[in-house]
C-alpha positions as CSV (number, residue, x, y, z in Angstrom):
1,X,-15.9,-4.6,9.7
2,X,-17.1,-1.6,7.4
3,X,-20.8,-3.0,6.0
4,X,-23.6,-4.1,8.1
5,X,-26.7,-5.9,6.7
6,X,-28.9,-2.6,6.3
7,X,-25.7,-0.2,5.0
8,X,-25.6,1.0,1.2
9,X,-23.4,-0.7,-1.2
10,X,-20.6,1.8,-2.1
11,X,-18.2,1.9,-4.7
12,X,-14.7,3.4,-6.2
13,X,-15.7,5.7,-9.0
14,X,-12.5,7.5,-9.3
15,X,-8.8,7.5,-8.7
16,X,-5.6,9.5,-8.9
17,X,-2.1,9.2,-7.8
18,X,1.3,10.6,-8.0
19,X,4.4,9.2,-9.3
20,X,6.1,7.5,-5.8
21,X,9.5,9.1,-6.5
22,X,11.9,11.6,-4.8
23,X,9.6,14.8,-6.1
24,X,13.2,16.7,-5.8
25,X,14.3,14.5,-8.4
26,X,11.7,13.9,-11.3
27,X,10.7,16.8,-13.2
28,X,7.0,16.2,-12.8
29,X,7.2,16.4,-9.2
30,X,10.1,19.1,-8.8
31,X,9.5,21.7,-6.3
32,X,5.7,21.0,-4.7
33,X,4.6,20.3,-1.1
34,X,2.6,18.0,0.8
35,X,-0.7,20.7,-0.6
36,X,0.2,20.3,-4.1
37,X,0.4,16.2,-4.2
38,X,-2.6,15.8,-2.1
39,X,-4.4,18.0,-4.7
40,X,-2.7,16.4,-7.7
41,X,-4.0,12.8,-6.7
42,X,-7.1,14.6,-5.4
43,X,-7.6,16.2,-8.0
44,X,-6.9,13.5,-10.9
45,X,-9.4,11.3,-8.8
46,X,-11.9,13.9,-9.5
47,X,-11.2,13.9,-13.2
48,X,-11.2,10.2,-13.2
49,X,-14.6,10.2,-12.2
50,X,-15.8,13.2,-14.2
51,X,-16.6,15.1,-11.4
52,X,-15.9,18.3,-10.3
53,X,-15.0,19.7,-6.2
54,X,-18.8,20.8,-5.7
55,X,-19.5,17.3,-6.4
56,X,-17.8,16.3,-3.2
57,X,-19.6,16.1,0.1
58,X,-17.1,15.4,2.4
59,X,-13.0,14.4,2.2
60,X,-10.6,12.3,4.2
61,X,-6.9,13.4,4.4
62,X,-4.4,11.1,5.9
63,X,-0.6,10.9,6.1
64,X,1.4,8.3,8.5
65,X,3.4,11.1,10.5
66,X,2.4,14.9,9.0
67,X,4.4,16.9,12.8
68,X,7.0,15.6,11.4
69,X,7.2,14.9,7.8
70,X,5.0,17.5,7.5
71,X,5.3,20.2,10.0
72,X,1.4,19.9,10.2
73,X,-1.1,19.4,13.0
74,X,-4.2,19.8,10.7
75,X,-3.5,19.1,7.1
76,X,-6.4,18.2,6.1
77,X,-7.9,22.4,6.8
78,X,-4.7,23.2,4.8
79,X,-5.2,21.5,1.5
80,X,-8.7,22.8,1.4
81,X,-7.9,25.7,-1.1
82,X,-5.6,22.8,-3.2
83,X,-8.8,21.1,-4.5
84,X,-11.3,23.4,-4.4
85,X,-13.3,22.6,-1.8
86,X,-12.8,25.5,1.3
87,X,-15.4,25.3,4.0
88,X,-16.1,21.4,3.4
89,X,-16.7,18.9,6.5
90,X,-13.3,17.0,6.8
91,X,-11.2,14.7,9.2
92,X,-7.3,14.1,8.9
93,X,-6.1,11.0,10.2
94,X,-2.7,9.0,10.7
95,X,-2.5,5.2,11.2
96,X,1.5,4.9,10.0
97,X,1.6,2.4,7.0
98,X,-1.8,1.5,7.2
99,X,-3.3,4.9,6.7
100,X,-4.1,5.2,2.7
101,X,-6.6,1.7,3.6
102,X,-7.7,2.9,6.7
103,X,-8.6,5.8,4.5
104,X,-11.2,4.0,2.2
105,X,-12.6,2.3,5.0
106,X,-13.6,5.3,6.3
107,X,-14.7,6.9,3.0
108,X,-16.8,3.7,2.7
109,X,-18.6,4.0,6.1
110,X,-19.4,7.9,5.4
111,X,-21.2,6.9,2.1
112,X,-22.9,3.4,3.9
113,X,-24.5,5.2,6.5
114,X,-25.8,7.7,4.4
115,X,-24.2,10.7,5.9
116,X,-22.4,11.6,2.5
117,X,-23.2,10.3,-0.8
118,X,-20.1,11.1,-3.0
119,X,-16.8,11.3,-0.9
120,X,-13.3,11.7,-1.8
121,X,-10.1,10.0,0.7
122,X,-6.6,11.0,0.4
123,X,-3.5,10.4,1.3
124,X,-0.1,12.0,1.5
125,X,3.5,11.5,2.8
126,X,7.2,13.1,1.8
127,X,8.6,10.3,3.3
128,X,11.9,10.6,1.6
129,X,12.7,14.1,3.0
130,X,12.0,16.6,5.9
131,X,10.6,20.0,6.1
132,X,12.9,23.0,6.6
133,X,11.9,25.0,9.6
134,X,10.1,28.3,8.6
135,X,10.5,27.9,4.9
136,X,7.8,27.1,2.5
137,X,6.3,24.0,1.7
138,X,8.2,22.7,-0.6
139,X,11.7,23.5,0.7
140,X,12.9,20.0,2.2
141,X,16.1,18.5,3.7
142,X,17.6,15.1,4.2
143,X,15.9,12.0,6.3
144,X,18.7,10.5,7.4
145,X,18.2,6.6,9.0
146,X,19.3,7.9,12.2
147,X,16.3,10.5,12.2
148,X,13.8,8.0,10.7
149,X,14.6,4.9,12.9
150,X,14.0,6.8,16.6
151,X,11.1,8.0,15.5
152,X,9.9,4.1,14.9
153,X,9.9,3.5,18.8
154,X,7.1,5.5,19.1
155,X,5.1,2.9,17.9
156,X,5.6,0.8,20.9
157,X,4.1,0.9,24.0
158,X,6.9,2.6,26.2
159,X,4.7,1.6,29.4
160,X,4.7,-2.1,28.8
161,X,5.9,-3.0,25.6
162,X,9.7,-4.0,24.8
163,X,11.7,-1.7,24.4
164,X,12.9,-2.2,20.7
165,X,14.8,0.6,18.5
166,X,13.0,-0.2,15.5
167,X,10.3,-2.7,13.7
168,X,13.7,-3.0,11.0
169,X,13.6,-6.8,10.7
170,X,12.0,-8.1,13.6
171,X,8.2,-8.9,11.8
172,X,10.1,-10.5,8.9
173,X,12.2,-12.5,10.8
174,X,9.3,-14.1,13.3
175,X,7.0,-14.9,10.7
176,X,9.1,-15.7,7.8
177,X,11.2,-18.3,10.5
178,X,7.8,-19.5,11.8
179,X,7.0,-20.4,8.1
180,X,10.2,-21.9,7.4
181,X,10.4,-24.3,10.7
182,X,6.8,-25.0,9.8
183,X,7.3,-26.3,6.2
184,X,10.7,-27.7,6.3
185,X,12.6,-25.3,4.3
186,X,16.6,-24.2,4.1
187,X,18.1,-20.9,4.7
188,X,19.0,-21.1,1.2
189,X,15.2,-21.9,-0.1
190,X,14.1,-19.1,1.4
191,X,16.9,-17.1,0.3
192,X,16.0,-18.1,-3.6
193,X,12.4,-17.5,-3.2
194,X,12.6,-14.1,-1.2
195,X,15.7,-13.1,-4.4
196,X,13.4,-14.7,-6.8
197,X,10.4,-12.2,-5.7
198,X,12.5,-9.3,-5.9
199,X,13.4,-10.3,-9.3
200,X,9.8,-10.5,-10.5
201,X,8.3,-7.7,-8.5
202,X,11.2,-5.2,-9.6
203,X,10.4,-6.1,-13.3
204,X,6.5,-5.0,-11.7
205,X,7.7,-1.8,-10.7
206,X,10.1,-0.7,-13.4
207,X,7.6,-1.2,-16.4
208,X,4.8,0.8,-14.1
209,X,5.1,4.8,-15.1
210,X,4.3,5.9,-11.5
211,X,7.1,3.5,-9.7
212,X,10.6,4.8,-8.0
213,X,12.5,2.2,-9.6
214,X,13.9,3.0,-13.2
215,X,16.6,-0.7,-13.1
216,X,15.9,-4.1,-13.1
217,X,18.0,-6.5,-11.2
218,X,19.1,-7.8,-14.5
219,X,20.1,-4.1,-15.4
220,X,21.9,-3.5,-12.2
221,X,23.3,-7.1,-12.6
222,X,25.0,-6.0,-15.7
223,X,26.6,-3.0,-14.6
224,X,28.1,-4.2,-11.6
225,X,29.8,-7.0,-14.0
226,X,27.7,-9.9,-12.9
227,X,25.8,-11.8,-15.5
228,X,22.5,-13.2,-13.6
229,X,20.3,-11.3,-11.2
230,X,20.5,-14.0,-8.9
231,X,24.6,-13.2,-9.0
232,X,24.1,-9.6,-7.8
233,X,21.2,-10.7,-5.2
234,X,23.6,-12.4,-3.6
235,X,26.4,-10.4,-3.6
236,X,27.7,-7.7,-1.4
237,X,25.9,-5.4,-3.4
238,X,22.6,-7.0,-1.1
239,X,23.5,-8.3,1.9
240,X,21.8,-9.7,4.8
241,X,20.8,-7.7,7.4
242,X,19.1,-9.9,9.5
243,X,18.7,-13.7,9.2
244,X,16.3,-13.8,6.2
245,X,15.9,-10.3,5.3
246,X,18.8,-8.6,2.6
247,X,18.4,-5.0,1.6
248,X,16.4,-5.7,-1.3
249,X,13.5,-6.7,0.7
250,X,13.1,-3.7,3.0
251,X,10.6,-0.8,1.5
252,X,12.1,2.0,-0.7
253,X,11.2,5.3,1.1
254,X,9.6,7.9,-1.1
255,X,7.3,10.6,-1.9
256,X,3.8,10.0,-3.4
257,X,-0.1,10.9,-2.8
258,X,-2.9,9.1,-3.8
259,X,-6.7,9.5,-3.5
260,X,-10.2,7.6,-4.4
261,X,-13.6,8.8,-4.9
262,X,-16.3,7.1,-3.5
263,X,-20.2,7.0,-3.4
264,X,-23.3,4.7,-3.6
265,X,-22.9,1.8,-5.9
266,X,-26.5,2.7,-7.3
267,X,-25.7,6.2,-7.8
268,X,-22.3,5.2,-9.7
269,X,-24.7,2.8,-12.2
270,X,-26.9,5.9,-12.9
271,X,-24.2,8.0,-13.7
272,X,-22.9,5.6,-16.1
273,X,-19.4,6.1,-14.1
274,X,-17.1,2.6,-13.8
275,X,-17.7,1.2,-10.7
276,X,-15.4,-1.2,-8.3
277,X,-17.6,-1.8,-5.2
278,X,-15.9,-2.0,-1.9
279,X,-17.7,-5.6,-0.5
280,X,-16.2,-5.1,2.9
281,X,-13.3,-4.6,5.3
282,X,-12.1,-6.8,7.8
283,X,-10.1,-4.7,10.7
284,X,-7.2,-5.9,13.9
285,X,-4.9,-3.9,15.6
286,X,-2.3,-5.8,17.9
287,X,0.5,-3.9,19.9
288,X,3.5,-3.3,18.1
289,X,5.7,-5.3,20.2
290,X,3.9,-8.5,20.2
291,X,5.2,-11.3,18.4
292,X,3.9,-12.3,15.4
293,X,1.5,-9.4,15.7
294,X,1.6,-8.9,11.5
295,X,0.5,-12.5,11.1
296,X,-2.2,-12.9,14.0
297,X,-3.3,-9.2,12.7
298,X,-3.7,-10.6,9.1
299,X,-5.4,-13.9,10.1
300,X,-8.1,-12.3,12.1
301,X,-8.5,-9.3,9.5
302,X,-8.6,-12.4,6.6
303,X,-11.4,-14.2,8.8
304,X,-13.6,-10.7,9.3
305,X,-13.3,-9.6,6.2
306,X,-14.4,-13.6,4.3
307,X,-17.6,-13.8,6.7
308,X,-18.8,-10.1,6.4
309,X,-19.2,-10.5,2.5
310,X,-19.9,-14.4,2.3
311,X,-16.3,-14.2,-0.2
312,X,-14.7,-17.4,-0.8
313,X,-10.2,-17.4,-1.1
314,X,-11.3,-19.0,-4.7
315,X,-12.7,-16.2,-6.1
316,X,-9.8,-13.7,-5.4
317,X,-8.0,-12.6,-9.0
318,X,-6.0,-10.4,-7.4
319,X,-3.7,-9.8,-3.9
320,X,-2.2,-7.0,-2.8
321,X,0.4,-6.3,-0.4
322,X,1.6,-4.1,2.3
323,X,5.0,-5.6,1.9
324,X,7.6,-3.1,3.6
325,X,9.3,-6.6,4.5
326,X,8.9,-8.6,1.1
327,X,8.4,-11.9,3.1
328,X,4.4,-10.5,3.6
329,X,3.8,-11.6,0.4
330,X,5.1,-15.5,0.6
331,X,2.8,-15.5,4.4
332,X,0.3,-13.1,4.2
333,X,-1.2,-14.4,0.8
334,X,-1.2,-18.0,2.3
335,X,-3.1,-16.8,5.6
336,X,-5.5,-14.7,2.9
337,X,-6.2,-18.1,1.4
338,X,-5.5,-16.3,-1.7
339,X,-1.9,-19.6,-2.4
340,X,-2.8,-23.0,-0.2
341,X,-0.5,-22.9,2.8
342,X,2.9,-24.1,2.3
343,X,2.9,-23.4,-1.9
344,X,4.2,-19.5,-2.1
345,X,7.4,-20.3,-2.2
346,X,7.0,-22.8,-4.9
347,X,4.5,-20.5,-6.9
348,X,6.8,-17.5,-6.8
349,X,9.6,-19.9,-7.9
350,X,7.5,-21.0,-11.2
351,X,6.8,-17.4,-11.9
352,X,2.9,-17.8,-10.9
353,X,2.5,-14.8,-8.6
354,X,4.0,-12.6,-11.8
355,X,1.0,-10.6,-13.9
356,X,1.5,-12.8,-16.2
357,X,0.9,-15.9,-13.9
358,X,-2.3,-17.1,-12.2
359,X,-1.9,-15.8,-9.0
360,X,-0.3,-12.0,-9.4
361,X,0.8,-10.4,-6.8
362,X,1.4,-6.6,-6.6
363,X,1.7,-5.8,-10.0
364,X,2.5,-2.7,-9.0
365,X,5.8,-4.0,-7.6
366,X,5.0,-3.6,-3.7
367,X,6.9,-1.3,-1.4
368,X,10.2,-2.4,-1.8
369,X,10.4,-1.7,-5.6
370,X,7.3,0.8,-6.6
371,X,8.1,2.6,-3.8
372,X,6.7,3.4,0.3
373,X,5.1,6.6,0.3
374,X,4.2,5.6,4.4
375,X,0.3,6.9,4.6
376,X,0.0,6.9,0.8
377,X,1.0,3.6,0.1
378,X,-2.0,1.6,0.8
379,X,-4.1,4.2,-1.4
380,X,-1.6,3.6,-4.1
381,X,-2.7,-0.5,-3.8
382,X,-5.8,0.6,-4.1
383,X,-5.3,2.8,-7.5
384,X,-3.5,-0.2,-8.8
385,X,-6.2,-2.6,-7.9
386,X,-8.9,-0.4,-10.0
387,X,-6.6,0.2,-12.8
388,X,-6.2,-3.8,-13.0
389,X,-9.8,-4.5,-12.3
390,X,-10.9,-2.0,-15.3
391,X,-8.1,-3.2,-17.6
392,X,-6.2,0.5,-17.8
393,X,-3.0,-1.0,-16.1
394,X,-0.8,-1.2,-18.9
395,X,2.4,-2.7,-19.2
396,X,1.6,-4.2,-16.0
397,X,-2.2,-5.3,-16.7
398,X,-2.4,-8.8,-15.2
399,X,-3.3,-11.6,-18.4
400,X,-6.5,-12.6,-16.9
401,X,-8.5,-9.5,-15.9
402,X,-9.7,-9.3,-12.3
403,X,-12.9,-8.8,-11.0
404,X,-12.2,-9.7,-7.5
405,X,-9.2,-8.3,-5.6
406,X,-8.1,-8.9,-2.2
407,X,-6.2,-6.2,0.0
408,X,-3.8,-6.5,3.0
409,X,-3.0,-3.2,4.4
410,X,0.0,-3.7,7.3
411,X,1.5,-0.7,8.8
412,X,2.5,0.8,12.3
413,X,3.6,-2.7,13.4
414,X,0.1,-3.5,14.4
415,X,-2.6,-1.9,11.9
416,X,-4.1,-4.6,9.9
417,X,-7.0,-3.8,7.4
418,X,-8.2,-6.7,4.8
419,X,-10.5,-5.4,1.9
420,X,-12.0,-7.1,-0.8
421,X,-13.3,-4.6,-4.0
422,X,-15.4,-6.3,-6.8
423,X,-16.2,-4.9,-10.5
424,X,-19.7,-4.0,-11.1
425,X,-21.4,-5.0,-13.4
């Protein structure tokens, strides 16, 4: 848990991110390395909060896997010269999917204890691409599956854990089936509620400026012949690939950077500067082969994180969700207390958890539709939450304004981090 009863409130004063996109692709993006979008979410952070790299006492740099996807041992010393700040104190870290919150947590710790007062966290993956061996930066190749799934085993415990391939499907499938058995639902229920969240969240992602996808179901309904988005979803065109879990609800791999600026809520006020206080973050870590280790992660995470800031589930606005397996959001915001247990399903059903609804959910359009970044994603959350909190979200801006926002950060098949951010006032 990040605050203890004599630490310094601290709050976001800043934030920046990239577009999560293949940068190969979009013409924003074209041609810069892991350096150059650390520094551009860095840097728009900065300008954010109107401040400037002398302003900074310390940074954080993260990125889920930056030997490989980077062809970096020490990142962090290497975007030094991107944002202006050579010779500053810095760590790098890598917690897989879970690094961009693991990020802020740490940022928020800095600034508590009084170490730092004004601290800037970043994160940073290429995920959708691989470095070229002794070439520059920003020369990349291919990912193919068969690269990126090997590399998942890592995760486990070779000594004692099983010995799975991948995480592909095996999460989604233990807790979605335990919330299925437990509630009394169909195959098929599940199958409309999981089809009817991709609906809503790809409408999220493709009216958000900064989100891979460009089509809607609808759209790619249409072009295929079909008339419904419910058609295409189940059609060949998204098949199953495990029991509950079709193509559309796996994560979209990407490119993308994001970063936040942080310092002492009391500082921020004096400055005049918008301030989202961090009230806390609730912390577990199971072993990534234990089963049902993303629920019994997000439960005790949930718990921590309520009793360390005396939070109630009633007063969140807002959840987001690490949802690299889109069935995260139907359990995960039920064991958050943010939908009473056994109602997600209906809720997402009668179009609640849309930004439009009472009880949004990633407005941003989650993993599998804005986009998985792997280290960056869970600072990209955290961008969205502020934009939403301070009403600059746009097309996307939830109808009922949050001040209170909940976020579960999953990654790594065991990193859980729960944090709840709040709107001065």
């Amino acid at each position: 848990m990040t605050k203890g009863q004599d630490a310094r409130s601290v709050s976001i004063v800043g934030v920046g991110c990239t577009p999560f996109t293949s940068f190969e692709e979009h013409p924003e993006t074209q041609g810069i390395g892991e350096g150059e979008a650390f520094g551009y979410a860095a840097k728009e952070a900065m300008e954010d909060a109107g401040l400037q790299p002398r302003d900074i006492d310390y940074f954080f740099h993260g990125a889920a896997n930056p030997f490989m996807i980077g062809a970096a041992l020490t990142p962090n010393m290497q975007v030094q010269e991107w944002i202006g700040m050579r010779g500053k104190g810095s760590i790098h870290h890598s917690e897989a999917c879970c690094t961009g919150y693991t990020s802020l947590e740490l940022a928020v710790m800095a600034v508590a204890s009084g170490r730092y007062d004004t601290v800037l966290t970043g994160a940073v993956d290429l995920a959708s691409t691989l470095p070229v061996d002794d070439a520059p930066a920003h020369m990349r190749k291919d990912f193919p599956l068969e690269v990126m799934l090997p590399s998942i085993g890592y995760v486990y415990d070779r000594a004692y854990g099983r010995p799975l391939d991948s995480a592909f499907g095996i999460s989604f499938d233990n807790w979605v089936n335990k919330y299925a058995q437990t509630y009394d639902l169909t195959d098929d229920q599940i199958d409309q509620t999981l089809n009817a969240l991709s609906i809503q969240l790809r409408k999220n992602a493709v009216a958000d400026p900064l989100g891979f996808s460009t089509k809607t179901y609808e759209d790619l309904a249409h072009e295929s012949g079909m008339e419904t988005a419910e058609e295409y979803l189940t059609s060949a065109y998204n098949p199953k690939v495990t029991q509950y879990l079709r193509v559309s609800g796996f994560e979209i791999k990407c490119d993308g950077a994001a970063a936040a600026i942080v310092m002492p809520t009391e500082k921020a006020k004096a400055l005049g500067l918008s301030a989202i206080e961090v009230l806390g973050t609730g912390a577990a870590a199971y072993e990534g082969a234990l089963y049902n280790n993303e629920y019994q992660g997000t439960r005790d995470g949930a718990k921590a994180v309520y009793e360390l800031t005396g939070v109630s589930p009633d007063e969140i606005d807002l959840f987001m969700c690490n949802d690299f397996f889109l069935g995260g959001d139907i359990t995960a915001s039920e064991e958050c207390g943010f939908i009473p247990r056994g109602e997600a399903w209906k809720y997402i059903l009668d179009g609640r958890v849309a930004p439009s609804g009472d009880k949004p959910i990633n407005p941003n359009g989650g993993r599998c539709n804005f986009g998985h970044a792997h280290g960056a994603s869970g600072l990209a959350d955290i961008y969205e939450a502020v934009k939403q909190m301070r009403g600059q979200a746009g097309a996307t801006q939830c109808a009922k304004v949050p001040e209170t926002t909940f976020l579960r950060g999953f990654g790594g098949g065991q990193n859980v981090r729960c944090q709840i951010l709040r709107t001065v006032k």
